[in-house]
Backbone as a chain_set.jsonl record, in Angstrom:
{"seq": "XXXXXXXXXXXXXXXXXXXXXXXXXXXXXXXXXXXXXXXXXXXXXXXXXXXXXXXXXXXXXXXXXXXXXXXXXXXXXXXXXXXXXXXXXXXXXXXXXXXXXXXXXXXXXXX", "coords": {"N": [[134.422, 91.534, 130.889], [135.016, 89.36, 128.463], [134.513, 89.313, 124.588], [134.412, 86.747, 123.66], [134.008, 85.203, 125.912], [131.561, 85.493, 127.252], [128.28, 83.993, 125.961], [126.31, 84.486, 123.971], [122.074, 85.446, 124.197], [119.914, 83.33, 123.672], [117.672, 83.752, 120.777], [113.897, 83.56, 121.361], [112.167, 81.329, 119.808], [110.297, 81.563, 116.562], [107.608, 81.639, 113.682], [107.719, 83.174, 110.643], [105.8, 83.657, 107.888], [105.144, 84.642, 105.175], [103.032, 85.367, 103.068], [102.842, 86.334, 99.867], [105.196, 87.644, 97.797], [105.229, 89.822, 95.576], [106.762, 91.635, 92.906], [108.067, 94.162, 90.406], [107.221, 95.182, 87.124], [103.66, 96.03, 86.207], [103.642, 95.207, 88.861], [101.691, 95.985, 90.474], [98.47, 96.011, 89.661], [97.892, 93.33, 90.226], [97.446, 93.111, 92.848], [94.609, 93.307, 93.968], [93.34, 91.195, 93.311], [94.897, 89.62, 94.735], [94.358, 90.484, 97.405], [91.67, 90.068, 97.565], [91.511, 87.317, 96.903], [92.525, 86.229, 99.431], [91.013, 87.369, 101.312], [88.839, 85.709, 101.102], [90.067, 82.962, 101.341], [90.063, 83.625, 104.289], [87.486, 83.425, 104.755], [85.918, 85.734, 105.78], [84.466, 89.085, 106.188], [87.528, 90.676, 106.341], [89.274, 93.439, 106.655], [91.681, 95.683, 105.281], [95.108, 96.707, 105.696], [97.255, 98.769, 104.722], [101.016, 99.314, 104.566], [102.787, 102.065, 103.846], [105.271, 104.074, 102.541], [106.238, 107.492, 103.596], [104.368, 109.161, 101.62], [101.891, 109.789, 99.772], [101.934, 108.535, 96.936], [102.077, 105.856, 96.16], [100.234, 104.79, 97.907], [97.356, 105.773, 97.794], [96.556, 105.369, 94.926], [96.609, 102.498, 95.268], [94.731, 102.306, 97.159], [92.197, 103.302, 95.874], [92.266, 101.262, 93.835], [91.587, 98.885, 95.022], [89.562, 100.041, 96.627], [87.309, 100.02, 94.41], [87.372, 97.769, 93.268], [85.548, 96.456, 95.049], [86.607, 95.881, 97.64], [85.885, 96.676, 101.056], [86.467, 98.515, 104.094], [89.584, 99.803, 104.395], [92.576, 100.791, 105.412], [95.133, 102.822, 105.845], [98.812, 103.031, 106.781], [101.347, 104.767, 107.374], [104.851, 105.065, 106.891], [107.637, 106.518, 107.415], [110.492, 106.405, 107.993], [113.097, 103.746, 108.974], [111.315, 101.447, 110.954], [110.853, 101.959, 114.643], [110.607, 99.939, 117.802], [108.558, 101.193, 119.074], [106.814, 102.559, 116.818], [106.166, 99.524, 115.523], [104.353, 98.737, 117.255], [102.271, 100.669, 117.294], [101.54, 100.415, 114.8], [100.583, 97.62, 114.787], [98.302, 98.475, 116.98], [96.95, 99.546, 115.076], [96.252, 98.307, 113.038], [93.891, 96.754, 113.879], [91.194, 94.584, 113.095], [91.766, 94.035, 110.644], [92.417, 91.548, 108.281], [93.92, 90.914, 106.219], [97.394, 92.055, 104.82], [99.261, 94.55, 102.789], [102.007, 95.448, 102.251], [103.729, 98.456, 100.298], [105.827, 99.24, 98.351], [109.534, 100.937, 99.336], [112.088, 99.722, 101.658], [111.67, 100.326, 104.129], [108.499, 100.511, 104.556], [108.053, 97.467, 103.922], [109.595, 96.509, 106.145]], "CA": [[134.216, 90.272, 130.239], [135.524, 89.47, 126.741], [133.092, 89.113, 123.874], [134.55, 85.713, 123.51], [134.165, 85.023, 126.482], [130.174, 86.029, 126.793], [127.85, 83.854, 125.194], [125.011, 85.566, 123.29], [121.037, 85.006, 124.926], [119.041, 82.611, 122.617], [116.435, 84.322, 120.802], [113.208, 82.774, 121.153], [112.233, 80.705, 118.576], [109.038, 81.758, 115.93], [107.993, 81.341, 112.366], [107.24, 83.533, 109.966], [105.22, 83.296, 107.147], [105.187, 85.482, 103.708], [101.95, 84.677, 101.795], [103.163, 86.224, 98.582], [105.808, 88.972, 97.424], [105.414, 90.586, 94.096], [107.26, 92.877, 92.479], [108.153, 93.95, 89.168], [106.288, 95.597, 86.282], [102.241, 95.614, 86.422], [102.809, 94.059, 90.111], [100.415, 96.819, 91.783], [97.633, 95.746, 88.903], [97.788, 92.032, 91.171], [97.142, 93.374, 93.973], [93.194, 93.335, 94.562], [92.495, 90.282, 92.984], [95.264, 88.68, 95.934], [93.589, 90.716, 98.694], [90.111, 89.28, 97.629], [91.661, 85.79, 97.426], [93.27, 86.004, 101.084], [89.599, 87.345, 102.131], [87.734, 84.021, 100.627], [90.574, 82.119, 102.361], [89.612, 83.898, 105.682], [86.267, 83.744, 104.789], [85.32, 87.034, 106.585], [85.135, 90.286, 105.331], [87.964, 91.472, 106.925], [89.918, 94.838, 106.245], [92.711, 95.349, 105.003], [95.659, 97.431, 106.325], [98.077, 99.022, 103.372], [101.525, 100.022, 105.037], [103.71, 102.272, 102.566], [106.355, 104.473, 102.849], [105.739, 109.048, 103.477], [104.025, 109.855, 100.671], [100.343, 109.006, 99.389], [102.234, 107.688, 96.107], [101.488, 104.536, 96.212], [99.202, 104.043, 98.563], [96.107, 106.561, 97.357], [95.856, 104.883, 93.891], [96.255, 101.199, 95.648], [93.581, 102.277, 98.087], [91.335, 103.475, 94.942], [91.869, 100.028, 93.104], [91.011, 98.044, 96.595], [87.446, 99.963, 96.824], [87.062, 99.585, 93.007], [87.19, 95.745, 93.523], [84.64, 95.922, 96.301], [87.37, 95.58, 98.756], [85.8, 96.979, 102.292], [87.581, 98.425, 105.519], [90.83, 99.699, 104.168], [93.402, 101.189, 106.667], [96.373, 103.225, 105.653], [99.969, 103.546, 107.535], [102.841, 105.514, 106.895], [106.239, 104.549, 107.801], [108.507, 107.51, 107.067], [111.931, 105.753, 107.98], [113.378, 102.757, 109.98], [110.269, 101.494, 111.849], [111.163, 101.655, 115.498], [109.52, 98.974, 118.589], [106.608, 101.759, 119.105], [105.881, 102.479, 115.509], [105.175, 98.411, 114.905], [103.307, 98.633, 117.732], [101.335, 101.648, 116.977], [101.04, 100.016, 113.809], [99.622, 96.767, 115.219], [97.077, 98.938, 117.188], [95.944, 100.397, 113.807], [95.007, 97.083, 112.204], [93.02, 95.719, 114.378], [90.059, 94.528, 112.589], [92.512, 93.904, 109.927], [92.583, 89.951, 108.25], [95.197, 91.254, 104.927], [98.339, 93.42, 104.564], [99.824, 95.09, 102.427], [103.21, 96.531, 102.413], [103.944, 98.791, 98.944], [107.23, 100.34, 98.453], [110.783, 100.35, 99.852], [112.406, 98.876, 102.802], [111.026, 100.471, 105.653], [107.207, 99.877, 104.67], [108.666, 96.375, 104.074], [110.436, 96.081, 107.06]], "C": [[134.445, 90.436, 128.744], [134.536, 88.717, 125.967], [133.24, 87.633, 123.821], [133.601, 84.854, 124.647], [132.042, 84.72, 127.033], [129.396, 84.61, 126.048], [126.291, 84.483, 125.189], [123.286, 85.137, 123.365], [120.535, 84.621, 123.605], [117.89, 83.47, 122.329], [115.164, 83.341, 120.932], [112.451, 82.141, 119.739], [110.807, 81.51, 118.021], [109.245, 81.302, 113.933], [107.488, 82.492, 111.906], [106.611, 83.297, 108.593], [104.451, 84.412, 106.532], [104.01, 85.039, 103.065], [102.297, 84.897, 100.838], [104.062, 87.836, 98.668], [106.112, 88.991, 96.224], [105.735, 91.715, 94.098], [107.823, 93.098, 91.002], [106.872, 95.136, 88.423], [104.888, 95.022, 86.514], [102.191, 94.886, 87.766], [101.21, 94.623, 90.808], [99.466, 96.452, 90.873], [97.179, 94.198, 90.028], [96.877, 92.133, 91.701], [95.691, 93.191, 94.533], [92.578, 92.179, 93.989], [93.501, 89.007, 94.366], [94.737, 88.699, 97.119], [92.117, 90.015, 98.643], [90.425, 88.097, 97.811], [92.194, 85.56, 99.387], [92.202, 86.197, 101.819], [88.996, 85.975, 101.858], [88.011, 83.233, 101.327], [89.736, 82.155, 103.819], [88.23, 83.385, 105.89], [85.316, 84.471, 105.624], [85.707, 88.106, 105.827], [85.681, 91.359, 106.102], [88.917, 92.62, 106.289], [91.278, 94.677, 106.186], [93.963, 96.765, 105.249], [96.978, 97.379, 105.039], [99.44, 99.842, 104.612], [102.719, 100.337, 103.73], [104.972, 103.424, 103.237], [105.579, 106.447, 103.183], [104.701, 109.783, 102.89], [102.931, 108.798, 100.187], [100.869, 108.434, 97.603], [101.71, 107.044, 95.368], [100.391, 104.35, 96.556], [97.474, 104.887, 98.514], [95.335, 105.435, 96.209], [95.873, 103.392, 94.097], [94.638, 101.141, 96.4], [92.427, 102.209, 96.82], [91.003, 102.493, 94.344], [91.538, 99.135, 94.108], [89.724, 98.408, 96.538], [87.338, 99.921, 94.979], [86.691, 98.059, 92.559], [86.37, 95.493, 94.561], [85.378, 95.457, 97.373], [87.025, 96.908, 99.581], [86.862, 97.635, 103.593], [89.094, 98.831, 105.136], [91.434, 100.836, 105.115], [94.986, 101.798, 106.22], [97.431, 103.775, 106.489], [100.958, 103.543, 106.781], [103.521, 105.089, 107.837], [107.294, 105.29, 107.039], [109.897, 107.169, 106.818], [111.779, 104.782, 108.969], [112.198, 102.46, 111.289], [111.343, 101.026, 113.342], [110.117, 100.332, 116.639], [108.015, 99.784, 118.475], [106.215, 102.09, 117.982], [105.642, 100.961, 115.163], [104.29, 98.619, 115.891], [102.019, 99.433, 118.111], [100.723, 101.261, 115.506], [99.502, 98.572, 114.122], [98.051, 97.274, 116.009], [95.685, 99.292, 116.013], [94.975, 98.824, 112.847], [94.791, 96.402, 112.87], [91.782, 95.368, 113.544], [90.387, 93.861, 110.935], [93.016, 92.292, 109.338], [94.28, 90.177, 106.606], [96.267, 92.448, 105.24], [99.019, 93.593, 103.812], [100.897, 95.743, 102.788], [103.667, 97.282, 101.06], [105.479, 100.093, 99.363], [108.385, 100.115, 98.828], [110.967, 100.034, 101.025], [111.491, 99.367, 103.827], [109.519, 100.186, 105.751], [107.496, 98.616, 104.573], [109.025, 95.673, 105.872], [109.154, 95.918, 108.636]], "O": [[134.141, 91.387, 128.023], [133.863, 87.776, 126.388], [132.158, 87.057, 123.936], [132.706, 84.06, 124.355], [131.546, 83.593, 127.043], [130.265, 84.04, 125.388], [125.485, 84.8, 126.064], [123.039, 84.351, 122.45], [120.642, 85.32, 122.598], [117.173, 83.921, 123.223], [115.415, 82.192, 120.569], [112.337, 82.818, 118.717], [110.153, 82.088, 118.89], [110.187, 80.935, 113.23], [106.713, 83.037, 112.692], [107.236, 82.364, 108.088], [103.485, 85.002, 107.016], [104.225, 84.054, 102.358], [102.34, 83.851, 100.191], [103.748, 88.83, 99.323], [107.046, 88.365, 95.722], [105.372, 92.649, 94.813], [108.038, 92.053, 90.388], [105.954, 95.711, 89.007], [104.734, 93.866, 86.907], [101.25, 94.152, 88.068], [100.216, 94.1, 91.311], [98.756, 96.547, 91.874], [96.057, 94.19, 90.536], [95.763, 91.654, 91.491], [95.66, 92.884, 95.725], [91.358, 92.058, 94.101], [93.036, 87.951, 94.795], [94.544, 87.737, 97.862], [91.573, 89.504, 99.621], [89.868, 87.507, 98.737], [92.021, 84.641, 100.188], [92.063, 85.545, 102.854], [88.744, 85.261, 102.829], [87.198, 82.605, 102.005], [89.063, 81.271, 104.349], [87.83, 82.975, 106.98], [84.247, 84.057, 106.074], [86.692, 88.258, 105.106], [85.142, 92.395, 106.493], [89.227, 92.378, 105.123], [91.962, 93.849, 106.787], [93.546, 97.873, 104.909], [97.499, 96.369, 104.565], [99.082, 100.727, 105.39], [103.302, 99.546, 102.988], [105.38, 103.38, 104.397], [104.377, 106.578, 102.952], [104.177, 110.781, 103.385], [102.956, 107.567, 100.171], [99.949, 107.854, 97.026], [101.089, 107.256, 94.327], [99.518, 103.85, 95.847], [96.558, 104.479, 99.228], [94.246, 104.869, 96.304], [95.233, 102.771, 93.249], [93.734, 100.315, 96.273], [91.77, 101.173, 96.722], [89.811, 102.331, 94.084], [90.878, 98.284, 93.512], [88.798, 97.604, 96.432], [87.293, 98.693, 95.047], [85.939, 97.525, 91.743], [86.386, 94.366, 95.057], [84.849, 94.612, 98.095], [87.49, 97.999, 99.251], [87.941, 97.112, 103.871], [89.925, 98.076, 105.641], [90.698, 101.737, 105.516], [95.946, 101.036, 106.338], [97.223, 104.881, 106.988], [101.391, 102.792, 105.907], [103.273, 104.805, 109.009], [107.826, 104.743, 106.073], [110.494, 107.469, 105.784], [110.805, 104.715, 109.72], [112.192, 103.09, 112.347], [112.238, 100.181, 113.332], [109.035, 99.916, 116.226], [106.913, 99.409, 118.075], [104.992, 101.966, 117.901], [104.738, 100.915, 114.329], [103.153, 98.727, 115.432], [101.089, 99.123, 118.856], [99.645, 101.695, 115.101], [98.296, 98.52, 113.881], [96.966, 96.733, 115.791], [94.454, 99.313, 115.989], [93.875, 98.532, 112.377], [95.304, 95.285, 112.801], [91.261, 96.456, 113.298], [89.539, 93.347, 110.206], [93.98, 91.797, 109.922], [95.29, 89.512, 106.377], [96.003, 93.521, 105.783], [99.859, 92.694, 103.825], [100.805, 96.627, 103.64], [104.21, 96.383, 100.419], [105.838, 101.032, 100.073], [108.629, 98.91, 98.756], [109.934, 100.011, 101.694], [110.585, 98.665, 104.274], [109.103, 99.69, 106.798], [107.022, 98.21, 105.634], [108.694, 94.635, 106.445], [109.567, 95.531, 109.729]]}, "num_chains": 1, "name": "protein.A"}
């Protein structure tokens, strides 16, 4: 069968939805006064799940300014390269309990 020929299975439909992406100079300074606002929203004090890239970097001295702000429950995952199906969903296992997230760094904690 020719690719033409083929047509290609509908994905199913969804939405997504970005609460906020900063970046830039002083963004990581933000950061714990957005996670406290996204808790107030929730209004629970739920935990918050930081996913970054190999290396504690980033995500040590984010964690440090998170409990510094009285931010509770924090949850750190590494994502080395190209997250595959079972690393999101080894990820999703990890934040359970989890109402904020964080992603800090390049594509693949991103992604």
């Amino acid at each position: 069968k020719r690719w033409s020929q083929s047509r290609p299975r509908a994905l199913p439909g969804f939405e997504f939805t970005s609460g906020k992406i900063v970046f830039g100079r002083n963004a990581f300074e933000k950061v714990p006064s957005l996670v406290q606002g996204y808790q107030q929203q929730l209004e629970e004090d739920c935990g918050v799940f930081i996913v970054c890239g190999s290396a504690d970097r980033l995500s040590r001295p984010l964690a440090g300014a998170l409990g510094s702000a009285g931010v509770d429950n924090i949850k750190v995952f590494h994502v080395a390269k190209e997250p595959t199906v079972e690393l999101v969903q080894e990820a999703t296992r990890e934040a359970k309990g989890c109402g904020v997230v964080v992603a800090v760094g390049g594509g693949a904690a991103i992604d």
